[in-house]
PyMOL Python script that loads the backbone (N, CA, C, O; Angstrom):
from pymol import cmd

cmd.read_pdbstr("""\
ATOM      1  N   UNK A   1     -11.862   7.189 -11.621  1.00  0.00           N
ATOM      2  CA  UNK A   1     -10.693   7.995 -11.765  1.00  0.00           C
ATOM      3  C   UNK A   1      -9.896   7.965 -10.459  1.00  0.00           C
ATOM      4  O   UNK A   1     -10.531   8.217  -9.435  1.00  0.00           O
ATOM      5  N   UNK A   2      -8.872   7.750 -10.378  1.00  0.00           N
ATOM      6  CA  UNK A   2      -7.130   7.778  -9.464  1.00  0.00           C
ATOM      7  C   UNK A   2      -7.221   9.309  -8.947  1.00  0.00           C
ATOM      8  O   UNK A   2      -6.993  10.245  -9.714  1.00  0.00           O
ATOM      9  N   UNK A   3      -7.500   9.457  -7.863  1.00  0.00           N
ATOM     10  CA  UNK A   3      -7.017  10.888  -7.291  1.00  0.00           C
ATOM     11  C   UNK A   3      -5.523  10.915  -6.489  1.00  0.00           C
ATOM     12  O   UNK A   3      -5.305  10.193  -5.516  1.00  0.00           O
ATOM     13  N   UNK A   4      -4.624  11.769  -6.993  1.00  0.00           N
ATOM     14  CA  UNK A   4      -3.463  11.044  -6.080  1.00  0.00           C
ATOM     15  C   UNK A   4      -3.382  12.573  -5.609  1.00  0.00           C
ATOM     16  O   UNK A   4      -3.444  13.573  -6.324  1.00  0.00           O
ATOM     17  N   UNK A   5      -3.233  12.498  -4.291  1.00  0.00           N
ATOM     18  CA  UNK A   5      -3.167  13.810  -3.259  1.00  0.00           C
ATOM     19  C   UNK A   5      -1.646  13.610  -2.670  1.00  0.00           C
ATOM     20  O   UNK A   5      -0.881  12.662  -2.850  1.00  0.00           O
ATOM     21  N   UNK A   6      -1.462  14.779  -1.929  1.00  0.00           N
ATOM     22  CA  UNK A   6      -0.214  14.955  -1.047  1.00  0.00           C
ATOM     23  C   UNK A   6      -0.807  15.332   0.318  1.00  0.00           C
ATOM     24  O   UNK A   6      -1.712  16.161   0.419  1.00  0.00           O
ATOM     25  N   UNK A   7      -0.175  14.592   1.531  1.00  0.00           N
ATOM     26  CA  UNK A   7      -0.565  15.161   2.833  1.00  0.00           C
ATOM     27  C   UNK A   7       1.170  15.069   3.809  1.00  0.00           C
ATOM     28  O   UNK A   7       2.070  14.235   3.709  1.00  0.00           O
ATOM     29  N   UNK A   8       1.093  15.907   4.409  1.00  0.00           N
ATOM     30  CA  UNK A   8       2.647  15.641   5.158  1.00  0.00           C
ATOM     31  C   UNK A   8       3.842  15.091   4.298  1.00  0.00           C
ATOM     32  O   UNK A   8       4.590  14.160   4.597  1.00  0.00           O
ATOM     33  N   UNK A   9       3.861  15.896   3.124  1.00  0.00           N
ATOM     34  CA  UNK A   9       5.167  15.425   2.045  1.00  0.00           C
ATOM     35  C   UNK A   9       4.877  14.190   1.844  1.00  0.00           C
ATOM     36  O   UNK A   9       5.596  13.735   0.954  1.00  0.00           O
ATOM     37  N   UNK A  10       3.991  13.266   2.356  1.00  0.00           N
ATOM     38  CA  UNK A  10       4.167  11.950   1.707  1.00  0.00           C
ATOM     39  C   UNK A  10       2.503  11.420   0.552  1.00  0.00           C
ATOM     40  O   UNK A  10       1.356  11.363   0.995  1.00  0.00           O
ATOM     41  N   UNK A  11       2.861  11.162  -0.693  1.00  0.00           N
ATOM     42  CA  UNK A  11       2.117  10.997  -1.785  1.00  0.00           C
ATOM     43  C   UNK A  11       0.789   9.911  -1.101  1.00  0.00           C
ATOM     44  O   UNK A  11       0.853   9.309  -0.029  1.00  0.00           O
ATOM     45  N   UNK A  12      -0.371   9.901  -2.090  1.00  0.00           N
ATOM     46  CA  UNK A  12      -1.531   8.885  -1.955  1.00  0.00           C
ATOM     47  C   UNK A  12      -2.346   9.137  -2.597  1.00  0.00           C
ATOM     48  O   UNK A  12      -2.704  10.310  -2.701  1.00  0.00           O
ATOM     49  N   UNK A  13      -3.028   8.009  -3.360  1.00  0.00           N
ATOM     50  CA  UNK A  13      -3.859   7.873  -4.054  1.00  0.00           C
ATOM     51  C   UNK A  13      -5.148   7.014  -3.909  1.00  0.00           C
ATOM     52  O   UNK A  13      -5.309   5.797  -3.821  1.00  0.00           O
ATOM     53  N   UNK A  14      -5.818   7.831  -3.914  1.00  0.00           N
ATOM     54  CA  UNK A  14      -7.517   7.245  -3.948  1.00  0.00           C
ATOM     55  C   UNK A  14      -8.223   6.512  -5.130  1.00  0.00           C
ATOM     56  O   UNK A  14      -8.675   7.255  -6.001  1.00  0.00           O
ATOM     57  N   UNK A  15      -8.347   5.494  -5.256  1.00  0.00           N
ATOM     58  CA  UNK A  15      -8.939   4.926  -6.337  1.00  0.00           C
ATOM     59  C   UNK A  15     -10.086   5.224  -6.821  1.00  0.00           C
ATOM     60  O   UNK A  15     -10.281   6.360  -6.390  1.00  0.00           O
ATOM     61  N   UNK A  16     -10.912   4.948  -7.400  1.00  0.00           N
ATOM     62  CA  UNK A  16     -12.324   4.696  -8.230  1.00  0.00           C
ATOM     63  C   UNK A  16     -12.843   4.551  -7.189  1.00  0.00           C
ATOM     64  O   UNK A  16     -12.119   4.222  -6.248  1.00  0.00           O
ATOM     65  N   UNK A  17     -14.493   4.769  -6.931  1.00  0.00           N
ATOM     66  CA  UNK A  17     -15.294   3.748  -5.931  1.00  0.00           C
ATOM     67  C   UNK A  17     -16.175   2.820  -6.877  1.00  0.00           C
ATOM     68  O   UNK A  17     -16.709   3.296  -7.879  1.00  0.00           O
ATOM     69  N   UNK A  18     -16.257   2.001  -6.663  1.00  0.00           N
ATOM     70  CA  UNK A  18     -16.448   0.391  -6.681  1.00  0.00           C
ATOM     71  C   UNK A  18     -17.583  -0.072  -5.523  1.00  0.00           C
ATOM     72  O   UNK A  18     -17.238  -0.339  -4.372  1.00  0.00           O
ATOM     73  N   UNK A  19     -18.963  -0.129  -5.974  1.00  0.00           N
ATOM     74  CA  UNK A  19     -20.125  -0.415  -4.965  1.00  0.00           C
ATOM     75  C   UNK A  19     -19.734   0.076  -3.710  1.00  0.00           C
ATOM     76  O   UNK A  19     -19.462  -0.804  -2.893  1.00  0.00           O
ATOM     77  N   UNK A  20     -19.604   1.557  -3.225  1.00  0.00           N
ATOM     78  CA  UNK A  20     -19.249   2.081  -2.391  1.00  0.00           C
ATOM     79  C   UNK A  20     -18.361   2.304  -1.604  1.00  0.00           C
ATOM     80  O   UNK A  20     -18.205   3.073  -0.655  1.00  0.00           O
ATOM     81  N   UNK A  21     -17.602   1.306  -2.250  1.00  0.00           N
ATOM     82  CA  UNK A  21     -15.747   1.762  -1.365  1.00  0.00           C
ATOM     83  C   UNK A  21     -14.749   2.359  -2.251  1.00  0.00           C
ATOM     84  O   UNK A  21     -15.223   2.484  -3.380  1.00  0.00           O
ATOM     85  N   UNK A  22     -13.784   2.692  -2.178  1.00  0.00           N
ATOM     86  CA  UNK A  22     -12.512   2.428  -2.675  1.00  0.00           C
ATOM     87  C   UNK A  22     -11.193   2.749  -2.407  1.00  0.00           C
ATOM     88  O   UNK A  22     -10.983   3.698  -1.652  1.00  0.00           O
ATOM     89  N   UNK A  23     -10.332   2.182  -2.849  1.00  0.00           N
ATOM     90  CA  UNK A  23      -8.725   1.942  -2.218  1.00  0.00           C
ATOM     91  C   UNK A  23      -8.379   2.649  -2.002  1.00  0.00           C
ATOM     92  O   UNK A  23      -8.789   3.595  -2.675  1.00  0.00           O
ATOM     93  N   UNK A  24      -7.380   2.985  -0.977  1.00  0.00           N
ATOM     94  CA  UNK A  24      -6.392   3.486  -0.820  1.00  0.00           C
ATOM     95  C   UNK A  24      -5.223   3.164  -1.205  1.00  0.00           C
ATOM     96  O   UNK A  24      -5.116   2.002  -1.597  1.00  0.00           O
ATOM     97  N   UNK A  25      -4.116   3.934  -1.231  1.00  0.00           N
ATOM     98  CA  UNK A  25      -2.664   3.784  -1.396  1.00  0.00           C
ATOM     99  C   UNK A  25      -1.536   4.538  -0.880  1.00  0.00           C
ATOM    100  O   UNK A  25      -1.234   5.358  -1.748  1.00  0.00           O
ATOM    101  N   UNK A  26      -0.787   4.643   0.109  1.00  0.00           N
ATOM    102  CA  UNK A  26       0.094   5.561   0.520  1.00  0.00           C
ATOM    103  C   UNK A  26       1.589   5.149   0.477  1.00  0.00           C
ATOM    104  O   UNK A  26       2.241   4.406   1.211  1.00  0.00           O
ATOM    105  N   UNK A  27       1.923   5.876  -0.627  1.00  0.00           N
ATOM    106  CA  UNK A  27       3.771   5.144  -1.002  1.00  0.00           C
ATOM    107  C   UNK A  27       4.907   6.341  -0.114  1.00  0.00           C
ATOM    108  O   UNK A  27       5.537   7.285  -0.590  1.00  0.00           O
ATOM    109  N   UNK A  28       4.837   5.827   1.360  1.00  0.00           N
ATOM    110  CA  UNK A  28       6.386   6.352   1.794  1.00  0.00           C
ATOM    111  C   UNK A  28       7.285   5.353   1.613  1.00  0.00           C
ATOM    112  O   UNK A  28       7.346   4.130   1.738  1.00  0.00           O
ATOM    113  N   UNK A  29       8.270   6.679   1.126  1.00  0.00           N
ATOM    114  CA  UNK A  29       9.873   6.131   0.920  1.00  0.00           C
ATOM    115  C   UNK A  29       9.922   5.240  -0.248  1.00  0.00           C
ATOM    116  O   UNK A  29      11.092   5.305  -0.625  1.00  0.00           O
ATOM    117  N   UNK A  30       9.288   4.455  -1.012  1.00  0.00           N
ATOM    118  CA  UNK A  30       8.924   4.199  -2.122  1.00  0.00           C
ATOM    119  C   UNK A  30       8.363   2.477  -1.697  1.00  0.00           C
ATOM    120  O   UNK A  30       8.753   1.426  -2.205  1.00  0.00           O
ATOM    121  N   UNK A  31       7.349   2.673  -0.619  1.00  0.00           N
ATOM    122  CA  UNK A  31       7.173   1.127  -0.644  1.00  0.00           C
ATOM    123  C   UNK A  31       5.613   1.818  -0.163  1.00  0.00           C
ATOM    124  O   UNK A  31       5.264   2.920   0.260  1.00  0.00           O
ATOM    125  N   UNK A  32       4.910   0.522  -0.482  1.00  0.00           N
ATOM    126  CA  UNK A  32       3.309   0.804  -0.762  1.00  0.00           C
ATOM    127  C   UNK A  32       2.124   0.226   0.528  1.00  0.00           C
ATOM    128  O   UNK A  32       1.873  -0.976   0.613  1.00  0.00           O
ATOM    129  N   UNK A  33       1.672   0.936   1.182  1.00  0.00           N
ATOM    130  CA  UNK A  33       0.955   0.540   2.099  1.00  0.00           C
ATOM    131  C   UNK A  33      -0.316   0.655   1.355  1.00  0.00           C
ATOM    132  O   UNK A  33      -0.210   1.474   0.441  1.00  0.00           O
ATOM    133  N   UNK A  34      -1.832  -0.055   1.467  1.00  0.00           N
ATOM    134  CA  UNK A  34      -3.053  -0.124   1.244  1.00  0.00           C
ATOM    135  C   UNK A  34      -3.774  -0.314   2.139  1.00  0.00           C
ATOM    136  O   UNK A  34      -3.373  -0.742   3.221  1.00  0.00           O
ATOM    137  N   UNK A  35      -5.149  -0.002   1.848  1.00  0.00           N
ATOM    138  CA  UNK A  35      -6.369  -0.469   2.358  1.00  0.00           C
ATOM    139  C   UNK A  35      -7.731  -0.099   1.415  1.00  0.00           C
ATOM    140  O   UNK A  35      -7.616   0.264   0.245  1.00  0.00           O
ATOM    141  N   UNK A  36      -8.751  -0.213   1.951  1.00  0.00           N
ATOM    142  CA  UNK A  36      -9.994   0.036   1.643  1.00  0.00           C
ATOM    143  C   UNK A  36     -11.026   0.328   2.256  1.00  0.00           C
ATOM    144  O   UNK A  36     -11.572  -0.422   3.066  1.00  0.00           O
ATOM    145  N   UNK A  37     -11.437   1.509   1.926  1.00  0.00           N
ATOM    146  CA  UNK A  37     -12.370   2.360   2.765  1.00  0.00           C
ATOM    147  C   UNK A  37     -14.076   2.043   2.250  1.00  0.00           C
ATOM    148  O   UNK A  37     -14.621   1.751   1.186  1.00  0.00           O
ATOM    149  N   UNK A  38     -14.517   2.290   3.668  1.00  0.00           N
ATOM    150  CA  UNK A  38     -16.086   1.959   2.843  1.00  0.00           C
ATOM    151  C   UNK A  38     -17.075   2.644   3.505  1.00  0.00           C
ATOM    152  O   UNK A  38     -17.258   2.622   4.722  1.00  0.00           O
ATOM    153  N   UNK A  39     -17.650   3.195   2.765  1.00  0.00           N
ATOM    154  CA  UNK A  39     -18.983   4.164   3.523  1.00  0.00           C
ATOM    155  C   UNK A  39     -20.387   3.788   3.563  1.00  0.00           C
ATOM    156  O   UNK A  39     -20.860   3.096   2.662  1.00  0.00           O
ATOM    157  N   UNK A  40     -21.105   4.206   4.570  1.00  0.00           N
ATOM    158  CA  UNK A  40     -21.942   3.355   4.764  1.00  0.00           C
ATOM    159  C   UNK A  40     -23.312   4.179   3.933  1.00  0.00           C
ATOM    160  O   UNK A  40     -24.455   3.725   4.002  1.00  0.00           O
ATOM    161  N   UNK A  41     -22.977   5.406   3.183  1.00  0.00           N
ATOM    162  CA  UNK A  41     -23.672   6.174   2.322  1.00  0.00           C
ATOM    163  C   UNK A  41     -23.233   6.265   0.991  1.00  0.00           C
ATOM    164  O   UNK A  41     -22.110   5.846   0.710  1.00  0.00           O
ATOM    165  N   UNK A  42     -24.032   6.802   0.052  1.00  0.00           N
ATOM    166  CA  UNK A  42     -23.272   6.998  -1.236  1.00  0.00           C
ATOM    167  C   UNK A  42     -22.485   8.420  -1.701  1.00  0.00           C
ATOM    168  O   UNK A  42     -22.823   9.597  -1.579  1.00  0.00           O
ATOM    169  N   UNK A  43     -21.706   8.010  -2.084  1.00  0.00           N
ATOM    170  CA  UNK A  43     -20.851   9.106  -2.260  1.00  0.00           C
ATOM    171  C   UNK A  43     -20.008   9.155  -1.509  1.00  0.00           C
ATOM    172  O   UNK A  43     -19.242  10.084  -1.761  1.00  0.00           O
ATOM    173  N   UNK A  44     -19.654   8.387  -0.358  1.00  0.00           N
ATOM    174  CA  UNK A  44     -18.819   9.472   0.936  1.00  0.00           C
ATOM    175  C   UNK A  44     -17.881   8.387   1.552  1.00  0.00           C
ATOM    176  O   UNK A  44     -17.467   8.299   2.708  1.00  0.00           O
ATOM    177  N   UNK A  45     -17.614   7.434   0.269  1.00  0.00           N
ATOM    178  CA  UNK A  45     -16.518   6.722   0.369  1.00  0.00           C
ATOM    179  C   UNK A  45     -15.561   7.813  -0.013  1.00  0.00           C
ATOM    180  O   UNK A  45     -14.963   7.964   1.052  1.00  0.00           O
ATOM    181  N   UNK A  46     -14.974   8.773  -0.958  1.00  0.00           N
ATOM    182  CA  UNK A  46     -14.149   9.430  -0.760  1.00  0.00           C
ATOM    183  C   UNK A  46     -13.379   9.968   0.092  1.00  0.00           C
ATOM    184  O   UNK A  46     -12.158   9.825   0.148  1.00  0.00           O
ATOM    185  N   UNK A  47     -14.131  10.682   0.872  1.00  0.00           N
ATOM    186  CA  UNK A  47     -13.824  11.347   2.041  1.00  0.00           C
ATOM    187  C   UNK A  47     -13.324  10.220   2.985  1.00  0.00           C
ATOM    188  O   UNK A  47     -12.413  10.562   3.739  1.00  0.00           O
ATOM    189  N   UNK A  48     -13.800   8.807   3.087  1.00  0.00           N
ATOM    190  CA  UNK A  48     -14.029   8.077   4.105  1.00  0.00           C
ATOM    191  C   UNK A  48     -12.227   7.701   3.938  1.00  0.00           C
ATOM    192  O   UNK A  48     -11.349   7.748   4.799  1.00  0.00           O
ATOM    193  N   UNK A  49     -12.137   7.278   2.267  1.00  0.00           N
ATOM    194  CA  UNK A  49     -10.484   7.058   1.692  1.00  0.00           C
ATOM    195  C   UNK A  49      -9.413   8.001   2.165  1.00  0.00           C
ATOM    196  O   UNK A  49      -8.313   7.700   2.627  1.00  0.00           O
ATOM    197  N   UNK A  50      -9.877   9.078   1.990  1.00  0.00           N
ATOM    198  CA  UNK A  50      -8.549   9.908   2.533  1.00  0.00           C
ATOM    199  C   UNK A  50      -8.120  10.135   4.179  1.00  0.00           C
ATOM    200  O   UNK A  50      -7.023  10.440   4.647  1.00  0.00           O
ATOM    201  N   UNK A  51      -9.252   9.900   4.778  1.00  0.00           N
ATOM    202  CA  UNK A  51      -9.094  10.538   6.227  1.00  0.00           C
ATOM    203  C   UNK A  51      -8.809   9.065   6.816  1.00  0.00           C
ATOM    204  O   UNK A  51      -8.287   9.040   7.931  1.00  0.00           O
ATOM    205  N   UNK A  52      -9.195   7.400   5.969  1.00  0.00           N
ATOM    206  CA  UNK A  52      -7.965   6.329   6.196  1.00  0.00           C
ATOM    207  C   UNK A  52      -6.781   6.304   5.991  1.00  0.00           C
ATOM    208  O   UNK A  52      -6.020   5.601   6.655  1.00  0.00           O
ATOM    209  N   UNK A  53      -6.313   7.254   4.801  1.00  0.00           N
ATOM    210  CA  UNK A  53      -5.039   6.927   3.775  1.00  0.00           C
ATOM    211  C   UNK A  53      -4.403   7.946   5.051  1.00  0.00           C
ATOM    212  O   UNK A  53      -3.357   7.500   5.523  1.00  0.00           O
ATOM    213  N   UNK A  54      -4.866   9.175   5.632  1.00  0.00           N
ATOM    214  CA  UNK A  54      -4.463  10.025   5.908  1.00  0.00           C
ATOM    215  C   UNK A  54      -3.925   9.579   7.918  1.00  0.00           C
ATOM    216  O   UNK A  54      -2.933   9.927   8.557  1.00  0.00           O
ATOM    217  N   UNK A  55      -5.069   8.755   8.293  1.00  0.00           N
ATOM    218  CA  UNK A  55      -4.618   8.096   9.606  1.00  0.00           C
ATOM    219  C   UNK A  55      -2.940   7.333   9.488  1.00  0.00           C
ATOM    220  O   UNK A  55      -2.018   7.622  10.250  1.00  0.00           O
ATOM    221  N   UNK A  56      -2.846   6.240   8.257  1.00  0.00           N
ATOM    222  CA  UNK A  56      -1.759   5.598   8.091  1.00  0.00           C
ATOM    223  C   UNK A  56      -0.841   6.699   7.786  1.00  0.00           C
ATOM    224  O   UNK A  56       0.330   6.322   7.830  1.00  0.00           O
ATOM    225  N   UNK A  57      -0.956   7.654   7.558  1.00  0.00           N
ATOM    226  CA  UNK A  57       0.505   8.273   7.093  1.00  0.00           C
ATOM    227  C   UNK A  57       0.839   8.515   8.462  1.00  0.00           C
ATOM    228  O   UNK A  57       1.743   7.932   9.060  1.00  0.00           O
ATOM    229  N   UNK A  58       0.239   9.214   8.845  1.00  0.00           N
ATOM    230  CA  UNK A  58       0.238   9.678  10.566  1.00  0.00           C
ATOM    231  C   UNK A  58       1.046   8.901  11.223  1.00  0.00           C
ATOM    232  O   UNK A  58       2.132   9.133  11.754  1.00  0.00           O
ATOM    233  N   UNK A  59       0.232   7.671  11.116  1.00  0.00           N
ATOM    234  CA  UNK A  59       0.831   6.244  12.211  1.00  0.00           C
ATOM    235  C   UNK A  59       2.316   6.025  11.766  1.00  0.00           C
ATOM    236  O   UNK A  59       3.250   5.789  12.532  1.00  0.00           O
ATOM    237  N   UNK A  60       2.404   6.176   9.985  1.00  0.00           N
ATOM    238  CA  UNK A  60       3.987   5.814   9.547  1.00  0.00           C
ATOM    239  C   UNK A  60       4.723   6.763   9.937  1.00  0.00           C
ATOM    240  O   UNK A  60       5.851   6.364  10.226  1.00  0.00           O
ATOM    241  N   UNK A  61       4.531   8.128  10.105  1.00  0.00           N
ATOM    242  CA  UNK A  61       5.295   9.206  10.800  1.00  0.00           C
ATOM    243  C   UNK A  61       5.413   9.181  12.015  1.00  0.00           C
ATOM    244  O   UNK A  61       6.224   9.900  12.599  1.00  0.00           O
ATOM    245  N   UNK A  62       4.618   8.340  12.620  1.00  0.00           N
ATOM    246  CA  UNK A  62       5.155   8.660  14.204  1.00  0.00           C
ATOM    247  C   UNK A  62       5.669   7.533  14.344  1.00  0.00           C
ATOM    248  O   UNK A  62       6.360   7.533  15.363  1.00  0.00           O
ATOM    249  N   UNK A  63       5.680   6.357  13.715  1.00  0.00           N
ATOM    250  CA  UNK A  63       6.904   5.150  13.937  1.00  0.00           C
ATOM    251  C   UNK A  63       8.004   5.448  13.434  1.00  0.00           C
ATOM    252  O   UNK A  63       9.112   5.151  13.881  1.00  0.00           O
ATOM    253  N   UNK A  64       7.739   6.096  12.404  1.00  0.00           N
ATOM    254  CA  UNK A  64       9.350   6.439  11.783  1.00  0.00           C
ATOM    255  C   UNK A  64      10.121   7.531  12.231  1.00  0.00           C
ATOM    256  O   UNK A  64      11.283   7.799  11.927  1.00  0.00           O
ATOM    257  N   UNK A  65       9.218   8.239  13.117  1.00  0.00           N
ATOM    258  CA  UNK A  65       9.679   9.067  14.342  1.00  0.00           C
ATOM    259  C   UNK A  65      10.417   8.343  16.018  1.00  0.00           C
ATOM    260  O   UNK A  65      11.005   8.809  16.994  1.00  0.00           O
ATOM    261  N   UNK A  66      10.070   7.356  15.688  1.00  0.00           N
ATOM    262  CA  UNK A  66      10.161   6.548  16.541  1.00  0.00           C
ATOM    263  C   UNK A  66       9.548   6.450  18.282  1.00  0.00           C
ATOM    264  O   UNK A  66       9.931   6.382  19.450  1.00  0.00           O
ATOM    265  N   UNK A  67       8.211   6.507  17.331  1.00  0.00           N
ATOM    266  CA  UNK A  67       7.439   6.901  18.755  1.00  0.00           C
ATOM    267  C   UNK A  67       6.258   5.031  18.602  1.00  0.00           C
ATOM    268  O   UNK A  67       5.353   4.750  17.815  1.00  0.00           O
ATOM    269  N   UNK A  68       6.793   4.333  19.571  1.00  0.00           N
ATOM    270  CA  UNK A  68       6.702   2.922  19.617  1.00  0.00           C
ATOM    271  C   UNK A  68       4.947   2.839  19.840  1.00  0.00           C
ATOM    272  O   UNK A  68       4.436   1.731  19.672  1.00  0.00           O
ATOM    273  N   UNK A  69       4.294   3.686  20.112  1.00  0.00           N
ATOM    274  CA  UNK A  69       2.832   3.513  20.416  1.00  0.00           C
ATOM    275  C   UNK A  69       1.749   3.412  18.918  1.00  0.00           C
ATOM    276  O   UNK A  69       0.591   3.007  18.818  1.00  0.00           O
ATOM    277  N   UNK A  70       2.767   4.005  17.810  1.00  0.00           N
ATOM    278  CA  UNK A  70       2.136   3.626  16.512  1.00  0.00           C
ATOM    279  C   UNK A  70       2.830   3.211  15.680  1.00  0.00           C
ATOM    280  O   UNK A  70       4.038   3.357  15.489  1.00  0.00           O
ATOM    281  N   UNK A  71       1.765   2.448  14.934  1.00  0.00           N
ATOM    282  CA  UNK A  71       2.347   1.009  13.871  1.00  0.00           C
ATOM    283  C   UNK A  71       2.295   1.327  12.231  1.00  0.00           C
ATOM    284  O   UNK A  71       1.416   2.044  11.753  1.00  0.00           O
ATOM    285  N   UNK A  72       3.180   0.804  11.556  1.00  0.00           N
ATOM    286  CA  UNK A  72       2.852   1.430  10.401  1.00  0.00           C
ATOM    287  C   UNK A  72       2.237   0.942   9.784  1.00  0.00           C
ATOM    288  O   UNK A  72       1.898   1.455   8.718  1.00  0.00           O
TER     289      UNK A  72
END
""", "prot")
cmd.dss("prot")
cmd.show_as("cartoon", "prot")
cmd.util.cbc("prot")
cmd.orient("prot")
């Protein structure tokens, strides 16, 4: 099941886990950044997904802040 959360006004969704990982997705402004999170226990790829999905928003807010030390 797709968990799609909100953090800092900007949307993301956590995928399924899949032999212990699973995707991320974070759509600012309407264009789609990814990755994939993976835990080295069971179960705790979740947590592992959001607090990745949740670093990139960060990084896209402070570039789009225009603070040159993070990348989106």
């Amino acid at each position: 099941m797709e968990h799609s959360l909100l953090y800092r006004d900007v949307r993301y969704v956590i995928g399924p886990e899949q032999d212990g990982s699973r995707r991320w997705t974070i759509h600012p402004e309407g264009r789609g950044v990814s990755g994939i999170a993976e835990a080295s226990r069971a179960h705790g790829s979740f947590k592992v997904a959001v607090l990745a999905a949740r670093q990139a928003i960060d990084a896209w807010l402070a570039a789009a802040a225009g603070h040159p030390s993070a990348a989106p």
